[in-house]
Backbone as CSV, one residue per row, in Angstrom:
resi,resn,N_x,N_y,N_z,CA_x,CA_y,CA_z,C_x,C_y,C_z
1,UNK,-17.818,-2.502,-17.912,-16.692,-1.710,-18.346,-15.577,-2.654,-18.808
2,UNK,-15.366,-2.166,-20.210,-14.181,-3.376,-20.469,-12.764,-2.992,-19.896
3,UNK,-11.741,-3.729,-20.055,-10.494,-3.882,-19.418,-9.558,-2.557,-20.391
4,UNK,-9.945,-2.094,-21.092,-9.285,-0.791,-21.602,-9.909,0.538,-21.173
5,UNK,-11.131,0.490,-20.890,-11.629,1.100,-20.465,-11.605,1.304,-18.909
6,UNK,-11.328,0.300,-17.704,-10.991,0.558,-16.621,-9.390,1.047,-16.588
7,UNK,-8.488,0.423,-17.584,-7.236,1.109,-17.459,-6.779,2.439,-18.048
8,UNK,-7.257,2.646,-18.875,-7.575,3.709,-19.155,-8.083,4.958,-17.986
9,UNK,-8.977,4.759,-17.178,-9.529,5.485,-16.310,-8.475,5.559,-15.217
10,UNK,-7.883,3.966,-14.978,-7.018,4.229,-13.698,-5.679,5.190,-14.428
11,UNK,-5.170,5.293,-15.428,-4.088,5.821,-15.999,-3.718,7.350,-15.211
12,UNK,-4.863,8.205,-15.113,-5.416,9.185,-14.382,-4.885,9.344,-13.054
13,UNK,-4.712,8.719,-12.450,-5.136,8.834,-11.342,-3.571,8.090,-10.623
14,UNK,-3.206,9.046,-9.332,-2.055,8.635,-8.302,-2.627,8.154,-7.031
15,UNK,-1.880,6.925,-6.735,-1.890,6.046,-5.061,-0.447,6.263,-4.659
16,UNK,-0.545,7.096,-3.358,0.516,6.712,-2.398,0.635,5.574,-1.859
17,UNK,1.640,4.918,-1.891,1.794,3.998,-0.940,2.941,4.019,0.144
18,UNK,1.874,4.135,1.653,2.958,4.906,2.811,3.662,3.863,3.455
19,UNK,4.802,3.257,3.098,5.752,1.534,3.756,5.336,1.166,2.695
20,UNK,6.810,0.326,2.179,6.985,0.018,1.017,7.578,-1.732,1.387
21,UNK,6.752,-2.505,2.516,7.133,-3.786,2.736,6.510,-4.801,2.417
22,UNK,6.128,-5.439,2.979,5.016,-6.249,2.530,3.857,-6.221,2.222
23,UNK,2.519,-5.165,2.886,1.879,-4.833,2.296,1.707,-3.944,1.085
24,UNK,2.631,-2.894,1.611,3.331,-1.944,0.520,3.526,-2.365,-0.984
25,UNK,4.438,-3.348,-0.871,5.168,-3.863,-2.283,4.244,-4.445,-2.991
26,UNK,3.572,-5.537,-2.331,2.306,-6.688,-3.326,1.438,-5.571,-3.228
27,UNK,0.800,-4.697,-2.533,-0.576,-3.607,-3.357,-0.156,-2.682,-4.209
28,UNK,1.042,-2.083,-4.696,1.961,-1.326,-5.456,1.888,-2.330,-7.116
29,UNK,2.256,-3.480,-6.662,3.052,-4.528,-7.813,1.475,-4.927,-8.627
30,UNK,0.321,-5.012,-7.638,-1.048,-5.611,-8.189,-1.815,-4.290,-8.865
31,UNK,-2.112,-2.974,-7.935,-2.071,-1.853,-8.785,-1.462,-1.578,-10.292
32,UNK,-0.159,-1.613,-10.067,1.064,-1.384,-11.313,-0.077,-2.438,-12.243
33,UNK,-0.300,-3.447,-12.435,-0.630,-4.538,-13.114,-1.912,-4.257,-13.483
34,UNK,-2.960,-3.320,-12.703,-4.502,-2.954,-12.857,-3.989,-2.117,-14.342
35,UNK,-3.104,-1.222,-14.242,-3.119,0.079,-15.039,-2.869,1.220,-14.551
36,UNK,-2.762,1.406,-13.405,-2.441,2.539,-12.207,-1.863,3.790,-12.720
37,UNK,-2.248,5.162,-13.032,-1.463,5.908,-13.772,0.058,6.443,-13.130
38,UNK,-0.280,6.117,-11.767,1.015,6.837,-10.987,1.175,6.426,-9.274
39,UNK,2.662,5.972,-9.158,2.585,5.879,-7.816,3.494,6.606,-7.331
40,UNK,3.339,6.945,-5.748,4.045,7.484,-5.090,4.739,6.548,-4.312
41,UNK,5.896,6.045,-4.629,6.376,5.310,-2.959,7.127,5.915,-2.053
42,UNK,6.886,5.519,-0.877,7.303,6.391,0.383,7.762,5.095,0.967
43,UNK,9.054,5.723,1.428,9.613,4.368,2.385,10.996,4.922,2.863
44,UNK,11.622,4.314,4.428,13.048,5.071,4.796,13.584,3.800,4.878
45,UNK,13.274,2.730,4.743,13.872,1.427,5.174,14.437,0.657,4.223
46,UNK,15.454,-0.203,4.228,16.155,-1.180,2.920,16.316,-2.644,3.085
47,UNK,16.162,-3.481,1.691,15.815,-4.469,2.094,16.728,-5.449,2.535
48,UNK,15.904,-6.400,3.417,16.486,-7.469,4.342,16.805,-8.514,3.715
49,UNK,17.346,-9.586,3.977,16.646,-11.013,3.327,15.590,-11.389,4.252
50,UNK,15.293,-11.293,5.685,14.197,-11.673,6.120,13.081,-10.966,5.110
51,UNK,13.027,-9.867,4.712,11.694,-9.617,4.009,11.244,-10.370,2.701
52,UNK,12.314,-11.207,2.473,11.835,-11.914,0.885,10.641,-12.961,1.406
53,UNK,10.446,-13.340,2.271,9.533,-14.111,2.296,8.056,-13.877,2.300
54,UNK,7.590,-12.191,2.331,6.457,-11.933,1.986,6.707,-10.627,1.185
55,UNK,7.664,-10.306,0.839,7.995,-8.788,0.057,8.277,-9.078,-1.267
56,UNK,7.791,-8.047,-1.796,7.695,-7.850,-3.359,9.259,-7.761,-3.521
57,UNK,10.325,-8.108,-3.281,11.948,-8.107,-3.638,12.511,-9.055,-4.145
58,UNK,13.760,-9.033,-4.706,14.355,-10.366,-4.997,16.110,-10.161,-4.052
59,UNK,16.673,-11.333,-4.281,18.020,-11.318,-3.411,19.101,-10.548,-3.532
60,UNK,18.950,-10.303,-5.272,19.917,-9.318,-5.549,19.673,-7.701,-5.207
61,UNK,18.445,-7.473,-4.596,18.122,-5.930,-4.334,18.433,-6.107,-2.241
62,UNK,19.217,-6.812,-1.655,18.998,-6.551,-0.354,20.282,-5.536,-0.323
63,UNK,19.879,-4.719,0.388,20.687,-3.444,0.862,20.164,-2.364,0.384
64,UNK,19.288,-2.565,-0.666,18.696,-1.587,-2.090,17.403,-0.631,-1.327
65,UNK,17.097,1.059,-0.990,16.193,1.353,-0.717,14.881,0.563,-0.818
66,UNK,13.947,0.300,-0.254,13.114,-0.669,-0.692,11.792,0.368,-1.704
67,UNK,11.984,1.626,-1.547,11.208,2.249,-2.494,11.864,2.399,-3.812
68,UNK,13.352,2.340,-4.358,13.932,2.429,-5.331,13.856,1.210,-5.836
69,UNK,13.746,0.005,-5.273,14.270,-1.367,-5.497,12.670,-1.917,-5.995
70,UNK,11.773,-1.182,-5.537,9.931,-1.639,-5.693,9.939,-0.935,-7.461
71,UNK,9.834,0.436,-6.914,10.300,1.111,-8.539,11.193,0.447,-9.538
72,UNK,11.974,-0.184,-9.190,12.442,-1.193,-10.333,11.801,-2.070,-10.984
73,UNK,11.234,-2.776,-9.602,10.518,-3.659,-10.000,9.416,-3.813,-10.967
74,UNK,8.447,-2.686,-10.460,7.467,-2.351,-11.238,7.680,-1.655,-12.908
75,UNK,8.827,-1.027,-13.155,9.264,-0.942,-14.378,9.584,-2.169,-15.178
76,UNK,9.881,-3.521,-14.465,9.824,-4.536,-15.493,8.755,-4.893,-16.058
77,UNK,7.612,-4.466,-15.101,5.776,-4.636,-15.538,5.647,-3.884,-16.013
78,UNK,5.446,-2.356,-16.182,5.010,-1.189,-16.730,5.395,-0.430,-17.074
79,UNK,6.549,-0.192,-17.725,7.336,1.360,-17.968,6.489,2.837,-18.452
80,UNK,4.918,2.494,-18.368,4.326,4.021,-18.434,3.964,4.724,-17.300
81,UNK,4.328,3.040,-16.330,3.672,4.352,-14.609,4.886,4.953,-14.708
82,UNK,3.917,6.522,-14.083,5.192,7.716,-13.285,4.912,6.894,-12.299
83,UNK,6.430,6.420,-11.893,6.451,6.508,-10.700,7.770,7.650,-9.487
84,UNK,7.158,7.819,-8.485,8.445,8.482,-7.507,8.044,7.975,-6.257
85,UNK,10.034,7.818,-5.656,10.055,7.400,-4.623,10.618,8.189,-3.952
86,UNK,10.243,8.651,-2.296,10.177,9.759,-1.400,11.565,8.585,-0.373
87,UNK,12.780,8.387,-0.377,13.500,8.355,1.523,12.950,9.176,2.227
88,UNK,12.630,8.776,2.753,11.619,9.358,4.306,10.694,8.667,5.406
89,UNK,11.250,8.948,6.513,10.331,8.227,7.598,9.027,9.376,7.870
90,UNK,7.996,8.660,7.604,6.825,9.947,7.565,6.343,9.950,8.830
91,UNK,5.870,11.349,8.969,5.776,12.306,9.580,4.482,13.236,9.646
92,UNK,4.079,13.839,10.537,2.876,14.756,10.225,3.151,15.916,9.469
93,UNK,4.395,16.034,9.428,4.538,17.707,8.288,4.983,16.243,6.778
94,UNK,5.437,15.648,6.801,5.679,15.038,5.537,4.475,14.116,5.277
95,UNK,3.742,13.480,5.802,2.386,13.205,5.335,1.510,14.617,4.697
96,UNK,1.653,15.769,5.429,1.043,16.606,4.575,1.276,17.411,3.460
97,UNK,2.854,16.947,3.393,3.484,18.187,2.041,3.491,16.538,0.869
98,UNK,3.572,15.461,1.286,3.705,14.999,-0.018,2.173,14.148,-0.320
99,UNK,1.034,14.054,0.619,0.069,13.718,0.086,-1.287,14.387,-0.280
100,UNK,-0.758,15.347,-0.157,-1.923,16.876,-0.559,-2.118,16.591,-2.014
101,UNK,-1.390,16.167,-3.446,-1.785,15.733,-4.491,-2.382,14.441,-4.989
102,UNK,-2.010,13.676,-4.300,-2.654,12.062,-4.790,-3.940,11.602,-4.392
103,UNK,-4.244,10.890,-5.217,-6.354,10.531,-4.838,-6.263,9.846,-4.058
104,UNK,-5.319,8.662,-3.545,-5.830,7.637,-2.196,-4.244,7.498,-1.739
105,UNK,-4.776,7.283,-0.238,-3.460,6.926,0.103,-3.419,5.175,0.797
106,UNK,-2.705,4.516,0.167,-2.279,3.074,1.245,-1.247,3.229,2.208
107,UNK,-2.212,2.531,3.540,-1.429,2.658,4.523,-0.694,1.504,4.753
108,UNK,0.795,0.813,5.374,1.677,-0.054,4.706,2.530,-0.342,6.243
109,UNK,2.239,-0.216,6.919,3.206,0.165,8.096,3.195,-1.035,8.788
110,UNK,4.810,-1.024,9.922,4.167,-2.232,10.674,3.516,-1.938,12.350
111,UNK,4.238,-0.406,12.644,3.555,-0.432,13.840,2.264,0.417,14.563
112,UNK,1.677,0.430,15.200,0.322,0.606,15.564,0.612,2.476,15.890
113,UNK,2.107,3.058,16.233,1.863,4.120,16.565,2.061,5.070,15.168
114,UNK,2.554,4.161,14.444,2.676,5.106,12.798,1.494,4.996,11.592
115,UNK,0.955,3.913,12.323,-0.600,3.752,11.784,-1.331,5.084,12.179
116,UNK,-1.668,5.085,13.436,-2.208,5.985,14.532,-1.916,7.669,13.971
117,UNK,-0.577,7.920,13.642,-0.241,8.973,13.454,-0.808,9.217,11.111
118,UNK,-0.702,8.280,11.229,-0.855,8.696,9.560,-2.350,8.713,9.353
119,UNK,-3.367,8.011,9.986,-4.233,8.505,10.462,-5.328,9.674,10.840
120,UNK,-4.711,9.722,11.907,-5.027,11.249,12.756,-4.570,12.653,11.524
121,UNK,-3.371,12.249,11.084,-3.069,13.261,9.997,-3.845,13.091,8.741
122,UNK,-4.304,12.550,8.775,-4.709,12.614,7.313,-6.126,13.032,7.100
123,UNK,-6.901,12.271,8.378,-8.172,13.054,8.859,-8.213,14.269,9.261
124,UNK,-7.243,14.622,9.827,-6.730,16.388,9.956,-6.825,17.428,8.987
125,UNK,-6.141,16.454,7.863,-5.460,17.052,6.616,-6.285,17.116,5.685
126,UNK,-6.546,15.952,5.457,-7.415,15.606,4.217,-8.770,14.919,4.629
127,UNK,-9.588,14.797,5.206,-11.286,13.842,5.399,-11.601,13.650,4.076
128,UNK,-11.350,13.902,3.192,-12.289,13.780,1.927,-11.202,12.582,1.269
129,UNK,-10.215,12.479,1.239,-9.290,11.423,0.442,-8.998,10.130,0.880
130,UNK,-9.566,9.418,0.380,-9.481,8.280,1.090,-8.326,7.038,1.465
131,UNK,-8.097,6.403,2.618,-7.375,6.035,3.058,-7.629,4.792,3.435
132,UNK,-6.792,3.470,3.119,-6.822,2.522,3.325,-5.913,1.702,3.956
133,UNK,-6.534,1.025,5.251,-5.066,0.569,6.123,-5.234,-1.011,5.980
134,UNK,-4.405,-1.523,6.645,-4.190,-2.899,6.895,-4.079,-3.547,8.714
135,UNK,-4.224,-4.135,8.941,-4.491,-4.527,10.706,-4.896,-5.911,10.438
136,UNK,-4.363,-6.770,10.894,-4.179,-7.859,11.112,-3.958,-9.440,10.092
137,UNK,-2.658,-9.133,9.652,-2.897,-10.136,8.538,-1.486,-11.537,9.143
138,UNK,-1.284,-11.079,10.378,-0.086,-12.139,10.985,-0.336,-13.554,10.930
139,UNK,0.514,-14.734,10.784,0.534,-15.929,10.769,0.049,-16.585,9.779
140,UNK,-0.899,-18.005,9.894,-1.286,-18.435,8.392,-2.941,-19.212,8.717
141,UNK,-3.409,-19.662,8.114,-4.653,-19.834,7.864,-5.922,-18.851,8.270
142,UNK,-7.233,-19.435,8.998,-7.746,-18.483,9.232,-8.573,-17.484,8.001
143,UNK,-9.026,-17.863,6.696,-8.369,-16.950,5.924,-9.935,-16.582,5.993
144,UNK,-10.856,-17.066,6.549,-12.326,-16.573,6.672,-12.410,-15.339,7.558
145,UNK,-11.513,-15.334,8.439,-11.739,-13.429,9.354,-11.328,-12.635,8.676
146,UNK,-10.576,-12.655,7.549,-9.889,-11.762,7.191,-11.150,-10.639,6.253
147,UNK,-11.001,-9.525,6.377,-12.585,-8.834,5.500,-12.045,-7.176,5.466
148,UNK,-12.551,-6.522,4.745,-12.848,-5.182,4.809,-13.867,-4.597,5.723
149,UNK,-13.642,-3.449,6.025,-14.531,-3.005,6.479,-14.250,-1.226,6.708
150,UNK,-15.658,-0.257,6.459,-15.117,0.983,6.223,-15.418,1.272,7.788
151,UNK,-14.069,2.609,8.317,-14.360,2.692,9.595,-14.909,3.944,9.462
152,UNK,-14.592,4.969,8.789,-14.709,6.017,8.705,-15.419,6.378,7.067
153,UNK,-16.122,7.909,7.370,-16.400,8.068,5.635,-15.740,7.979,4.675
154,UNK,-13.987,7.787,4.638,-13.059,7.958,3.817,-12.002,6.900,4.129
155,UNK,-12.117,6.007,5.451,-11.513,5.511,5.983,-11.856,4.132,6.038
156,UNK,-11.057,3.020,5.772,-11.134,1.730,5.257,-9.880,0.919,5.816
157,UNK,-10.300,-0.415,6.543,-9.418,-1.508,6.875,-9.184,-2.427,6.288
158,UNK,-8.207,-3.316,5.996,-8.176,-4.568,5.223,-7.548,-5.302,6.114
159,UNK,-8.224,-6.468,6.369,-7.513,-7.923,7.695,-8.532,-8.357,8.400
160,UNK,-7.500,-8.808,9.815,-8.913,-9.726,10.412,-9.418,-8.850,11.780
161,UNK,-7.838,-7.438,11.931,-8.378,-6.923,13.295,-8.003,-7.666,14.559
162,UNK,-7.641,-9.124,14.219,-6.773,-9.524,15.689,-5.559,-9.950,15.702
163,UNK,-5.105,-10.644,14.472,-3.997,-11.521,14.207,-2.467,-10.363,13.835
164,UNK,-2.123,-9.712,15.091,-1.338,-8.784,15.087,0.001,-9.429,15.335
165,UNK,1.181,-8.849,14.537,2.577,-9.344,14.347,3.198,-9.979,15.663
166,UNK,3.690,-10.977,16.167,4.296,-11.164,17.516,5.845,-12.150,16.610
167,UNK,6.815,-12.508,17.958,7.758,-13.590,17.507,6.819,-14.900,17.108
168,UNK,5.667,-15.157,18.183,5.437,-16.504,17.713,4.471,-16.232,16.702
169,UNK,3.695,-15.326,16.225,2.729,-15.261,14.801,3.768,-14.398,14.037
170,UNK,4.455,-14.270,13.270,4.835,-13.982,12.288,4.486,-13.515,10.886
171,UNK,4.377,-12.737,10.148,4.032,-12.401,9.071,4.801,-13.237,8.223
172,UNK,3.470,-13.469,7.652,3.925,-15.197,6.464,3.449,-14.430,4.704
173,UNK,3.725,-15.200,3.651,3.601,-14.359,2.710,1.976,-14.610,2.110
174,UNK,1.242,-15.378,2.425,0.160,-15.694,1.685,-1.355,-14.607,2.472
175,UNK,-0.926,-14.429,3.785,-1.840,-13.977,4.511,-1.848,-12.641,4.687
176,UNK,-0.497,-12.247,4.522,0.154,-10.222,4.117,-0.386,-10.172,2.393
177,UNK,-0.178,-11.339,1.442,-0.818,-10.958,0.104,-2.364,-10.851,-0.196
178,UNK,-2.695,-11.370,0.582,-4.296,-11.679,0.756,-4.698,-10.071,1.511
179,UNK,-4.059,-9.503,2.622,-4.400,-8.261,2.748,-3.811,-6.897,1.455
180,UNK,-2.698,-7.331,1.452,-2.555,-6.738,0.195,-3.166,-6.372,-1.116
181,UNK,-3.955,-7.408,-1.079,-4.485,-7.562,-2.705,-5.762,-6.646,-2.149
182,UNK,-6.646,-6.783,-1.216,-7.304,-6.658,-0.824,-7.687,-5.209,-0.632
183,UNK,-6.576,-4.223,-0.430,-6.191,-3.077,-0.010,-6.032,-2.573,-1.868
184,UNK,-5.162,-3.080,-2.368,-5.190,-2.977,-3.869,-6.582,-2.741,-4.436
185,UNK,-7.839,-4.151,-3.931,-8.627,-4.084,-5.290,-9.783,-3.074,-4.841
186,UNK,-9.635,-2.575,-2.963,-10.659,-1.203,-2.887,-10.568,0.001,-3.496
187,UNK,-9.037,-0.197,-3.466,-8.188,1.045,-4.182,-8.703,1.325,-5.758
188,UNK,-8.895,0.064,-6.421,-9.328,0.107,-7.360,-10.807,0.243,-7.737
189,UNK,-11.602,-0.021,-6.795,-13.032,0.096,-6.585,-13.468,1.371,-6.492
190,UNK,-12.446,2.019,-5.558,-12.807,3.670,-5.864,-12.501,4.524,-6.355
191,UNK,-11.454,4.342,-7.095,-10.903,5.088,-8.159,-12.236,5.088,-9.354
192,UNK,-12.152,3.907,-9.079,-13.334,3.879,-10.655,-14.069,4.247,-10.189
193,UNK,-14.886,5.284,-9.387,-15.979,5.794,-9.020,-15.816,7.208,-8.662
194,UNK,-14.047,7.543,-8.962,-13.891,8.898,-9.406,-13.628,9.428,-10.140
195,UNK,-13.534,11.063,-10.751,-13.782,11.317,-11.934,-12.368,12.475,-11.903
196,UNK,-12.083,12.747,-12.447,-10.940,13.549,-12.692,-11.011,14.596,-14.225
C-alpha cells in the first residue's frame, strides 16, 4: 500500500486520545504526521515546565490547556486534521458520552486508578473498539522489555509492565517516546484493517 493510499484511508477515521501528556502528546503529534483524519483530545490539566522534558510542548505554551496547546501544535503539521479538544477530567459518564463515536481510543494517563477506570468503562461500554494503553515506560535504558502485547480481544498494552513512575525512576523523554510511538504505530496497524 503506497503512502497516499494509507493516508488517505487514515483521513477517515478518529483516535481519542484520553491524557494529553507525555504519552498523549508524542502518539497525537506521530498520528497527526501518519495522516490521521481526526483527533479527539481529552485532557483537564495545563502545562508545566517540568513536562517539557518528555511532552510534546514548548516554553511559551506553560500555563496553556495542554489539549488546546497540543491542538496548536499539531496545526503547525497539519491544518486538515479536525481536531477537538474536550477540558475534562474523565469519568465513567464522560468516557461514555464522548467516546461512543471514535474508532480507537489511546489511553495516556499517569495513574493506575484512571487507567483501571477507563478500562473497565470502556469494556462495559464499548468491547468491540479498541483500546490501547501504556504501563511501564519509567526511567532510561532497558529498551529490550519494552513490547506490545494484546490483553484482551480489543485490548492492547504498550511498555515493559514493570518500570512504573516513582521519585527515583522518573519519566525520561526517550523511553515515554518509545511507548508512545509504539501506541501510535498499533493505532495505525488497525485502522488500516478497518473499513468505514
Amino acid at each position: 500500500m503506497t503512502e497516499t493510499l494509507i493516508r488517505n484511508h487514515l483521513s477517515h477515521f478518529e483516535v481519542a486520545i484520553a491524557g494529553c501528556g507525555g504519552l498523549g502528546s508524542n502518539a497525537a503529534v506521530a498520528l497527526a504526521r501518519s495522516g490521521i483524519g481526526k483527533l479527539l483530545l481529552v485532557d483537564f490539566d495545563r502545562v508545566e515546565l517540568s513536562n517539557l522534558n518528555r511532552q510534546y510542548f514548548f516554553y511559551d505554551q506553560i500555563g496553556q490547556y495542554k489539549a488546546h496547546a497540543l491542538a496548536d501544535n499539531i496545526r503547525k503539521i497539519d491544518r486538515s486534521i479536525e481536531l477537538k479538544t474536550i477540558i475534562v477530567k474523565l469519568d465513567e459518564t464522560s468516557v461514555t458520552q464522548l467516546f461512543a463515536r471514535v474508532d480507537l481510543v489511546i489511553e495516556a494517563f499517569d495513574l493506575a486508578a484512571e487507567k483501571q477506570m477507563l478500562l473497565e468503562t470502556m469494556l462495559l461500554n464499548f468491547p468491540e473498539k479498541p483500546l490501547i494503553m501504556g504501563n511501564g515506560m519509567a526511567g532510561f535504558g532497558k529498551f529490550e522489555l519494552i513490547k506490545q502485547q494484546q490483553w484482551d480481544k480489543q485490548v492492547y498494552i504498550c511498555g515493559d509492565f514493570t518500570n512504573e513512575i516513582s521519585e527515583d525512576n522518573p519519566p525520561l523523554a526517550p523511553r515515554v517516546g518509545i511507548v508512545a510511538n509504539m501506541q501510535a504505530n498499533l493505532a495505525l496497524e488497525l485502522i488500516l484493517k478497518m473499513r468505514k
